[in-house]
BARODO-966784 format. One record per residue (C-alpha): x, y, z; residue in one letter. Coordinates in steps of 0.25 Angstrom, whole numbers, plus 2048, in hexadecimal, padded with zeros to 3 digits. Layout:
XYZA
...
REM end
This chain:
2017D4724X
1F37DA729X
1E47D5722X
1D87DD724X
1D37D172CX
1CE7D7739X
1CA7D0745X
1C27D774EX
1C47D575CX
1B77DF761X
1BC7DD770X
1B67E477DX
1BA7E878AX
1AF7EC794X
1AF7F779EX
1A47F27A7X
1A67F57B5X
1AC7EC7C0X
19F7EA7C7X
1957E57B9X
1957D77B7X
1977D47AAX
18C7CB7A2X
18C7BC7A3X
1927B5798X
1867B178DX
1837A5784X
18E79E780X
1927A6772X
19E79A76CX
1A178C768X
1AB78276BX
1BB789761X
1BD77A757X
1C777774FX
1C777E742X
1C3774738X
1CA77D72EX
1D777C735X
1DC76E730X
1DB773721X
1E477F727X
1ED77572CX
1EF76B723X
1F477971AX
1FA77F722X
20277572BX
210777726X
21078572BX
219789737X
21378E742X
21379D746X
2187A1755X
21A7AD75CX
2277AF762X
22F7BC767X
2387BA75AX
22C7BD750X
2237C7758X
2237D475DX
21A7DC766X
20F7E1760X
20D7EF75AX
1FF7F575CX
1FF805756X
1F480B75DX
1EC815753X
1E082175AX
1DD82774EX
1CE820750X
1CE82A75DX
1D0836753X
1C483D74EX
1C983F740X
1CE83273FX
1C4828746X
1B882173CX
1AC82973FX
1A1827749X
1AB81D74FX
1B082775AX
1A9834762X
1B2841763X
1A684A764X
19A84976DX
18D846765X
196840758X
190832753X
197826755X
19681974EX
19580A758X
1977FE74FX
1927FE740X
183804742X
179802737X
178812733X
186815730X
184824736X
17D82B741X
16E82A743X
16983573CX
15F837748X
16A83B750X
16782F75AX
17382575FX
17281575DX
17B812766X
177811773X
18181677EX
17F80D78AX
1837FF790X
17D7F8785X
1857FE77AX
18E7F5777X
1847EB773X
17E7F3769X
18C7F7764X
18E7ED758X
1817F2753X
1857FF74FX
18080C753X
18381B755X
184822761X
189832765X
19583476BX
19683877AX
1A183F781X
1A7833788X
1A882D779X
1B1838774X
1BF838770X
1C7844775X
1D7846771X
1DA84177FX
1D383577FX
1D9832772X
1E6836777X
1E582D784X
1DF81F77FX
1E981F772X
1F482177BX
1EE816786X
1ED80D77BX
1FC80D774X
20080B781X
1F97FD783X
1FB7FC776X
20A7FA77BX
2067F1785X
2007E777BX
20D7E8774X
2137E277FX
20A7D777FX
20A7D2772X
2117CE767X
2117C9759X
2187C774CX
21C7D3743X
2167D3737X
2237DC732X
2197E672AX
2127F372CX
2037F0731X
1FA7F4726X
1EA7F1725X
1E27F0719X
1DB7F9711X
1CE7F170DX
1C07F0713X
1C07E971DX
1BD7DA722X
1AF7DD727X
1AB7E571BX
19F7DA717X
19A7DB726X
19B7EA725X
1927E9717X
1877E1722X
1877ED72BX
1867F971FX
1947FD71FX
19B7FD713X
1A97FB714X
1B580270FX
1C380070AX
1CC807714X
1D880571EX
1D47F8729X
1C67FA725X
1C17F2731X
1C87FA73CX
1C1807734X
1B5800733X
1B17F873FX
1BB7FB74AX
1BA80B747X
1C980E745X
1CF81973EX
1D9812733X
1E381972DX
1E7817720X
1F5816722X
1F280872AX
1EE80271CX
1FA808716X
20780A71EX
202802729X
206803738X
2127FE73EX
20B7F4747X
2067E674AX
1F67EC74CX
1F07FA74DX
1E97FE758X
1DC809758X
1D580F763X
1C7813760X
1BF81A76AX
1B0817769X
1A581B76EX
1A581777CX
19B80C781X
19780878EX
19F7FE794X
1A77FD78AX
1B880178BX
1B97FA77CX
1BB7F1773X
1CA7EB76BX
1C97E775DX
1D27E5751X
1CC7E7743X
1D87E273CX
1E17D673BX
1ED7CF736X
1EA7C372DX
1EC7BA73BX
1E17C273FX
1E97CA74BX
1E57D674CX
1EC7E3746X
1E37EE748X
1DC7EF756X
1D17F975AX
1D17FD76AX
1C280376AX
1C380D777X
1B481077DX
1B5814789X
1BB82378FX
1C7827794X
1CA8317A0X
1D383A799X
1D783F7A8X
1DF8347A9X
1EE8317A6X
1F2829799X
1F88207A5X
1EC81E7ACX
1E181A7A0X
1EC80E79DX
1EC80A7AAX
1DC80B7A9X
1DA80679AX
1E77FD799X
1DC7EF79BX
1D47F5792X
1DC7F8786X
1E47EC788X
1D97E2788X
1D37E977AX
1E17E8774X
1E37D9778X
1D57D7771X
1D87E0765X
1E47D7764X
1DD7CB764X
1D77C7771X
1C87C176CX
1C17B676BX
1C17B675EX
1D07B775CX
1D37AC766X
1C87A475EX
1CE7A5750X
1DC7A6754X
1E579D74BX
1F379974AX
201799740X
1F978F738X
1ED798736X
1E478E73FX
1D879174AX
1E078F756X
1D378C75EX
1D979276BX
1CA794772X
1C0787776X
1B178B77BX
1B0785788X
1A1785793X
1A578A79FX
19D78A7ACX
19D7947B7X
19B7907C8X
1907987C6X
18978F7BCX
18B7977AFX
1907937A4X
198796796X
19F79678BX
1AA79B78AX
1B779B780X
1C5795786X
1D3795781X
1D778777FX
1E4781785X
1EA781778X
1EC78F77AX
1F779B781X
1E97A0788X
1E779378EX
1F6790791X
1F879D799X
1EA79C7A1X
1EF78E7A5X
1FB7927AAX
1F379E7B0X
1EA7987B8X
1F178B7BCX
1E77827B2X
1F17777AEX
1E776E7ADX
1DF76F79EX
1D57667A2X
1D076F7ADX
1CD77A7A5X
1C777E798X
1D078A793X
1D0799796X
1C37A0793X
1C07AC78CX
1B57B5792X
1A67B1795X
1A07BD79AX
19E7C8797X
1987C5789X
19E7D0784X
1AC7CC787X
1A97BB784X
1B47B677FX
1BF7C077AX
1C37C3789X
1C97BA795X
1BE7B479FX
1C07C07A9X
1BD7B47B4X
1C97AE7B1X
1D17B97ACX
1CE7C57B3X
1DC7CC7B2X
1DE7C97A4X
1DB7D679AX
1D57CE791X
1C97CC79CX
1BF7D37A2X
1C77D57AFX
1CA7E57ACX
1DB7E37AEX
1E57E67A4X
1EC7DA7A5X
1F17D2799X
1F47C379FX
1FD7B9798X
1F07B1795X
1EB7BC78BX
1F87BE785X
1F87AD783X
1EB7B077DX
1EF7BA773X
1F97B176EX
1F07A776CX
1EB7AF762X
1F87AC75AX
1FC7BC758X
2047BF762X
20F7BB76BX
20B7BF778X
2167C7782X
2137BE790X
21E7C7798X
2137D3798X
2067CD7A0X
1FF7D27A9X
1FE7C47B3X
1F07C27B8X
1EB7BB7C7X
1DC7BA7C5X
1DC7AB7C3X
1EA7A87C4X
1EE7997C7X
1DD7977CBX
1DE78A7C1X
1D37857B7X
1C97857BFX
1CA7947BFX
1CB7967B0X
1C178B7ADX
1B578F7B6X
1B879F7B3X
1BB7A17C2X
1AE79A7C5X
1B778F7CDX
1BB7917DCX
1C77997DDX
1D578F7DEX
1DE7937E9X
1EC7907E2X
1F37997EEX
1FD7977E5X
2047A57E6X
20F7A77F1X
20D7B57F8X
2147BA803X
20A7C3807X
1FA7C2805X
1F87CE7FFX
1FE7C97F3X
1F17C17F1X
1E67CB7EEX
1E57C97E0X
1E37D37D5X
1DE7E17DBX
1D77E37CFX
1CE7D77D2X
1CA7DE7DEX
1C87EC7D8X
1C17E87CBX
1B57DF7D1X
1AF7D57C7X
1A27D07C9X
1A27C77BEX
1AF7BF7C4X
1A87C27D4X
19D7BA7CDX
1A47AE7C6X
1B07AC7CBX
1B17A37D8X
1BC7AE7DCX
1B47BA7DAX
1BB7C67D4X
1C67C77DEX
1C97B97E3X
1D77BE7EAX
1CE7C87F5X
1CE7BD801X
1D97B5807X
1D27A8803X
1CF7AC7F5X
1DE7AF7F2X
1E27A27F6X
1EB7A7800X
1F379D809X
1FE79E813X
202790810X
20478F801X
2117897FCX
21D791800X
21479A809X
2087A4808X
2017A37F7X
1F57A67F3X
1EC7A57E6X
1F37A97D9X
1E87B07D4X
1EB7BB7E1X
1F97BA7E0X
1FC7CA7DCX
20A7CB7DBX
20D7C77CCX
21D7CA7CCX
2207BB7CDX
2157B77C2X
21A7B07B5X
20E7A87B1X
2097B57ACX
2157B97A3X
2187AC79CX
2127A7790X
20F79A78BX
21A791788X
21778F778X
21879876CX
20F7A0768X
20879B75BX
2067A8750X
1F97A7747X
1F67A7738X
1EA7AA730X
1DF7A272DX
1E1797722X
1D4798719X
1D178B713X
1CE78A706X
1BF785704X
1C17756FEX
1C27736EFX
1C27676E8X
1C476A6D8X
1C075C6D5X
1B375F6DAX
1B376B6D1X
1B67626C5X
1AB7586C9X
1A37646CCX
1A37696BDX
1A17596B7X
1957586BEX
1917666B9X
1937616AAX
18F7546ABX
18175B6B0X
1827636A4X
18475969BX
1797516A1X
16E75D6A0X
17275E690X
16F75168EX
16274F697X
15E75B691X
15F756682X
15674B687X
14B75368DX
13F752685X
13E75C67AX
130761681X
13375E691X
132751699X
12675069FX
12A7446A7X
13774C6ADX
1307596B0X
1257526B6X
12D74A6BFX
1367546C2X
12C75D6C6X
1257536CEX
1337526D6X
1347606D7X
1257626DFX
1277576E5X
13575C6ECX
1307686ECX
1247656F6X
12B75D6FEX
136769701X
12A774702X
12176A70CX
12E767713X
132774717X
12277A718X
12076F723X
12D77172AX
12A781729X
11B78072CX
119773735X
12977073AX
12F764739X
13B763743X
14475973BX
144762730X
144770737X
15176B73FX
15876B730X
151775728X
14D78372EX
14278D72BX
14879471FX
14B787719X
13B782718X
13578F713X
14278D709X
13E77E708X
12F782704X
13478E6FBX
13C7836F3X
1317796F2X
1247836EFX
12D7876E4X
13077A6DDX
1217736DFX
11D7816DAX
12677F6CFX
1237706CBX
1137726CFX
11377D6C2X
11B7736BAX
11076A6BCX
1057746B7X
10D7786ACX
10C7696A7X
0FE7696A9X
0FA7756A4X
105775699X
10A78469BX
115789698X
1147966A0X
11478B6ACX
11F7846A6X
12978F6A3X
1277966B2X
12C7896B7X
1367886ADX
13A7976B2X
13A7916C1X
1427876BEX
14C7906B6X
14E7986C4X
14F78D6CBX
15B7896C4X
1617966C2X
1637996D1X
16878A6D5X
17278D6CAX
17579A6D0X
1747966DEX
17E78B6DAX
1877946D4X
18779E6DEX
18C7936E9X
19778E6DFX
19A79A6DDX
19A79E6EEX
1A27916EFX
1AD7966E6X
1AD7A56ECX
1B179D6F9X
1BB7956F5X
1C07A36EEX
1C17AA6FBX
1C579E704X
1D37A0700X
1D37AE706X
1D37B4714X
1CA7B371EX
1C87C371CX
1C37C070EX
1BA7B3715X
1B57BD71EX
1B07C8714X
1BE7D1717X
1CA7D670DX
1C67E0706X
1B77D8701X
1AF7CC706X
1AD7BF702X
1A67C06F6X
1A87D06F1X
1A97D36E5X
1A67C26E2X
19B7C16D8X
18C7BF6DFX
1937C26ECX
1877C66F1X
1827B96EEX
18E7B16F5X
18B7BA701X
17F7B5703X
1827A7702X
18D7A870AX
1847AE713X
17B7A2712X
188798716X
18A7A2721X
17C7A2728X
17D792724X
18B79372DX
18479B73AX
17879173AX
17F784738X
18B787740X
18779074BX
18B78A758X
17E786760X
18378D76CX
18179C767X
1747A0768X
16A7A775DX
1717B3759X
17E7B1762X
18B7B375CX
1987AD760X
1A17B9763X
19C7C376DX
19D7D1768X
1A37D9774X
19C7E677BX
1A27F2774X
1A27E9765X
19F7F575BX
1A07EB74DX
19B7DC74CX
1A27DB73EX
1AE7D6744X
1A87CC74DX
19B7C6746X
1A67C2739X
1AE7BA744X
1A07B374AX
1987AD743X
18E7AA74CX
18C7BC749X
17E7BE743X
1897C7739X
1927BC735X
18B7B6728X
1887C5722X
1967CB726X
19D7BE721X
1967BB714X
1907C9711X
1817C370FX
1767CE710X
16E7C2714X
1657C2708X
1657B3709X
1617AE717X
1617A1718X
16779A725X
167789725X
15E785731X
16877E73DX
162770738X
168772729X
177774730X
175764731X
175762724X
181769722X
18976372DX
185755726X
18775A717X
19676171AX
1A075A71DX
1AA764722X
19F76A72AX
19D766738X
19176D73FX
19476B74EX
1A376F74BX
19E77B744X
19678074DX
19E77E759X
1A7786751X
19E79174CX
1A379C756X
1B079A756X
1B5797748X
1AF7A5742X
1B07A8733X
1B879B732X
1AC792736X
1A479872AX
1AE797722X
1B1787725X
1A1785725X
1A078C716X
1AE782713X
1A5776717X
19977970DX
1A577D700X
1AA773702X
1A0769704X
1997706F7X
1A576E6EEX
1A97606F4X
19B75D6EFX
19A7646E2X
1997566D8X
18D7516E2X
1887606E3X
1887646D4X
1837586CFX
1777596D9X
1747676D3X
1787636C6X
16E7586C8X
1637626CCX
16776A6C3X
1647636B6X
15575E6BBX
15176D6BDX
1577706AFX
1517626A8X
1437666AFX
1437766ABX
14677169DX
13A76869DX
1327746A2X
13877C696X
13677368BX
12976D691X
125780691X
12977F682X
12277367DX
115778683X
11778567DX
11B77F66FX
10D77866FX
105781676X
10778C66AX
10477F661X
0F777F668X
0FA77066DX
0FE77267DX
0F276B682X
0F375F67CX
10275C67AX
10D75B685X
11B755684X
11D747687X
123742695X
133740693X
13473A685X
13D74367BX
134746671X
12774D674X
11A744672X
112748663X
10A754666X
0FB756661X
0FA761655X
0F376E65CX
0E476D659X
0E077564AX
0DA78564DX
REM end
């Protein structure tokens, strides 16, 4: 059964020439993958079950129906393709939903394009941007057949049913609201809305005979740029069912159907294995049968020959990935090396590519071949989706049998001579000609090799005296025929994946029980303190009170003005800027409203008495509200909890709180915990305004990815749907004092874990406050209930203390009687004087 769950994939492929170096890899952007401290709750449910394998017996190839309507004028979503010269075209969700009424492009057609991409803008459409019959024609038909090809590669469990999609609004509809797009109700509202694709009706209603869709679009092309792979919609395991293939760059229609899949055949493979699943951020919240993180990826520092260094994500030993490098290039030894890396550099390819230094021949890389290796396809079934078919690779030499010290440095360490590989002749050891016609400057740069290490007699390894006769390195080894490390797969089953388990927020009914004995017992204690208040006020009480009030009150308002004004560093490393103007806000208005309680007892008015009678009223009223509206959050959680991850994350056909009562309200408190989450647990190593996933050159939408990273500047607004009216941010200091007060939150562990764990590390961090709150409830309650009962005891003392001087002011005997200080009755007033 498919779910309008999407998972965008926003990959990129660069066509940068041979001879540009691509960008040094930047700042680190992740933290160390931890255990999932919600996983031992999933466990302890969900133990009993069988674990789902993929076999032979239970999967089939997979089926991908290639659909071009989005290459037909009367077909494709407007201003999201050029047929005519000098038509509009849309980049992104731009802020003015149509073309400037000036006539003047925002997009800016040149080498910098792509950066300004998820910004939106709109540009006029050129004669290489236009889609003729024949390019329609040529690049549908080049994609159904590498379309086949995949087919061949992958397989996966039927589902028995046709494939139909929802008809709904869309997962991102919230994060569509923050740009100024309203959603609609239709077919796959995602892929309409943000990847651009012409949907048909009948896919929400007969449905497609097929395991995923696949659209072609043809934006606007941008330099540098061949095109990005996406999937805009997914099963409720979060494999992908409808994938997008947006094609930028032109095509010689002088050329045969034959010859552009011999020239695209890289290209489209490599944005179909992302569509499919190849990213970072499916590898990083892949899961198995049980539903449970699988942690396949570790953040490990590397260190080039050269002195530089990195951060860069590995696939860990537990995984196929690992299992096949090993194998690959002769690592045996775990200790020796740290994993296989994803790419470092470029940035705009960081981690949802192979390190192109050590795997150059790979598709999945940088390297420009069409190769699909055994390692990729180990990767893929990491995933848990797909049963993977080994007997199809394309083997690999770049590397092959160098050892860990290859993997490990990136290439940076000397070359290892394994002359490993029997030849009868020398010729048989130049290595890959592609190495030698595609130059790499990067790789000429890092690696100790160069970019063709195979070019000299000593750098191939060659030897005349190798066992059993002449052998050289197996990384120049060309003939393949005898290879079957490269079409063999890893001994063990592959392990299927399930959904995500949500766990229900904690909830103690005893506590709720307690909860409502303390409220009553409160109750009954403010009836009976109210019968013994003094029929004209306690002096005594609201005197003191009073004082207590100031008092607390000047020391919170000389406290946060000296720290705001002067700096105290003990107190600034806990407390932040908005907090002491907040701090002197609070307490300005309480020895404001004791000081003119103290000058109505001294000048006996009851004007001055009923104003603070009036302030004291607000003040109650919105502790009461504030108090209801986060019980009332609370329960709204606990409500959704139970629900999909899609409802978690604002999707299904409404978000979190539509339709809820004050859900603009709860937005903004949720909004408030969210800015709380990406203050306290933002991992030290991002920088300011850094976010954890890199968006890739070519990115058009950063719905998709800002609502999987929370270190995004768009997480909070597109997951809670505040408007931001309520601003507050907790200084860094004040995380202590959460760490110390929640049990279930440990600060380093979330912080470590802020880029990786995505939604999910909000979600636990939220868990950890409920359910410290409701754990709390007797201690809380009767604390407020406490506070609550002072402020009501002192107001009416105020009251009553308004209407006794008014009684004997219109007697003509308020200034010379007053009550008496705390005794039940009031003292025997003088007679008002005769006229």
């Amino acid at each position: 059964r498919t779910m309008s769950v999407p998972l965008a994939l926003a990959m990129l492929a660069v066509a940068a020439a041979s001879t540009v170096e691509p960008p040094l890899s930047l700042a680190p952007l992740f933290t160390t993958l931890v255990e999932d401290p919600q996983e031992d709750v999933i466990v302890s449910r969900r133990s009993h079950l069988r674990r789902l394998t993929l076999t032979s017996e239970n999967t089939r190839p997979i089926r991908i129906v290639v659909d071009a309507d989005s290459l037909v004028e009367a077909t494709a979503p407007p201003y999201t393709a050029c047929f005519n010269v000098g038509d509009w075209f849309r980049r992104g969700l731009p802020v003015d939903q149509t073309p400037p009424a000036d006539g003047i492009p925002t997009c800016i057609r040149d080498a910098n394009e792509y950066s300004l991409a998820a910004e939106g803008c709109w540009g006029l459409c050129q004669v290489q941007d236009i889609i003729s019959p024949t390019t329609k024609t040529l690049l549908e038909d080049m994609v159904v057949a590498i379309a086949a090809e995949i087919g061949n590669f992958f397989s996966l469990i039927p589902t028995g049913e046709n494939l139909v999609f929802p008809v709904d609004k869309g997962r991102y509809q919230r994060a569509l609201q923050e740009k100024g797009y309203t959603p609609t109700e239709r077919c796959a509202a995602d892929c309409f809305a943000i990847s651009n694709i012409a949907v048909a009706d009948s896919y929400c209603t007969d449905g497609v005979v097929a395991d995923a869709v696949l659209s072609i679009t043809r934006p606007p092309s941008m330099m540098g740029v061949m095109g990005t792979g996406s999937a805009c919609a997914t099963t409720s395991n979060s494999r992908p069912t409808w994938l997008a293939l947006a094609w930028m760059v032109p095509i010689d229609e002088s050329k045969t159907l034959a010859e552009l899949i011999n020239q695209y055949r890289g290209f489209i493979r490599h944005e179909m294995i992302h569509a499919l699943g190849f990213s970072h951020a499916s590898f990083a919240f892949a899961r198995d049968s049980l539903g449970q993180r699988k942690n396949l990826l570790q953040l490990v520092s590397v260190t080039d020959a050269d002195g530089s260094t990195d951060t860069i994500w590995h696939f860990r030993p537990s995984t196929r990935a690992y299992q096949m490098a090993s194998v690959y290039f002769n690592c045996l030894d775990s200790t020796a090396w740290d994993g296989l890396p994803l790419m470092g550099a470029p940035e705009i390819g960081r981690n949802s590519h192979w390190e192109t230094r050590v795997m150059r021949d790979d598709v999945m890389s940088y390297g420009g071949k069409a190769s699909v290796s055994q390692i990729t396809l180990a990767a893929m079934e990491d995933l848990g989706w797909y049963l993977s078919n080994y007997s199809a690779t394309d083997c690999m030499l770049w590397g092959h049998k160098q050892g860990c010290g290859f993997v490990r440095s990136r290439c940076s360490d000397p070359v290892v001579h394994d002359s490993s590989a029997a030849t009868s002749s020398a010729s048989d050891c130049q290595g890959d000609d592609w190495w030698s016609t595609s130059p790499r400057p990067y790789l000429q740069d890092k690696c100790a090799g160069g970019d063709d290490p195979c070019t000299t007699t000593a750098g191939r390894g060659y030897t005349t005296s190798g066992i059993g006769g002449p052998a050289c390195d197996a990384q120049c080894y060309t003939p393949l025929g005898g290879r079957t490390d490269c079409t063999q797969g890893p001994p063990d089953a592959v392990e299927g994946s399930a959904a995500k388990s949500i766990a229900e927020l904690a909830e103690s009914y005893m506590q709720y029980i307690l909860l409502g004995g303390v409220v009553l017992g409160g109750l009954i204690a403010f009836l009976i303190m109210k019968r013994c208040l003094p029929k004209h006020g306690s002096v005594a009480f609201t005197a003191v009170a009073s004082t207590i009030i100031c008092l607390f009150g000047m020391g919170v308002a000389g406290l946060g003005g000296v720290a705001y004004f002067i700096g105290i560093e003990m107190v600034n490393a806990f407390v932040g800027q908005t907090s002491f103007i907040g701090m002197m806000l609070i307490g300005g208005v309480l020895m404001a409203m004791t000081t003119i309680t103290f000058v109505g007892f001294c000048t006996k008015s009851r004007c001055t008495f009923y104003f603070v009678l009036f302030l004291q009223i607000v003040m109650l009223l919105v502790q009461l509200v504030l108090v209801a509206l986060l019980g009332y959050w609370v329960y709204t959680l606990n409500a959704v909890a139970a629900s999909s991850m899609a409802a978690l994350e604002g999707g299904t056909t409404d978000g979190k709180f539509d339709g809820r009562i004050g859900e603009t309200a709860l937005a903004e408190i949720e909004g408030v915990m969210c800015r709380t989450y990406a203050t306290c647990c933002r991992s030290p190593i991002l920088v300011v305004n850094q976010s954890c996933i890199s968006s890739h050159e070519g990115t058009a939408v950063d719905i998709a990815i800002a609502m999987r990273d929370p270190g995004s500047t768009n997480f909070c607004p597109y997951v809670s749907g505040s408007s931001g009216v309520l601003q507050f941010t907790p200084s860094a200091g004040a995380c202590l004092g959460l760490d110390w007060l929640l049990p279930e939150l440990d600060l380093a562990s979330c912080q470590s874990d802020f880029c990786s764990s995505g939604y999910e590390g909000y979600e636990s961090f939220v868990n950890a406050i409920v359910n410290w709150m409701m754990g709390n409830g007797i201690m809380i309650s009767g604390i407020g209930m406490g506070l609550l009962i002072i402020q009501l005891i002192l107001a009416i003392n105020i009251h009553r203390h308004a209407k006794y001087i008014n009684r004997n002011r219109k007697k003509g005997s308020a200034d010379r009687v007053y009550p008496d200080t705390g005794s039940a009755k009031p003292k025997k007033s003088y007679p008002p004087p005769r006229p």
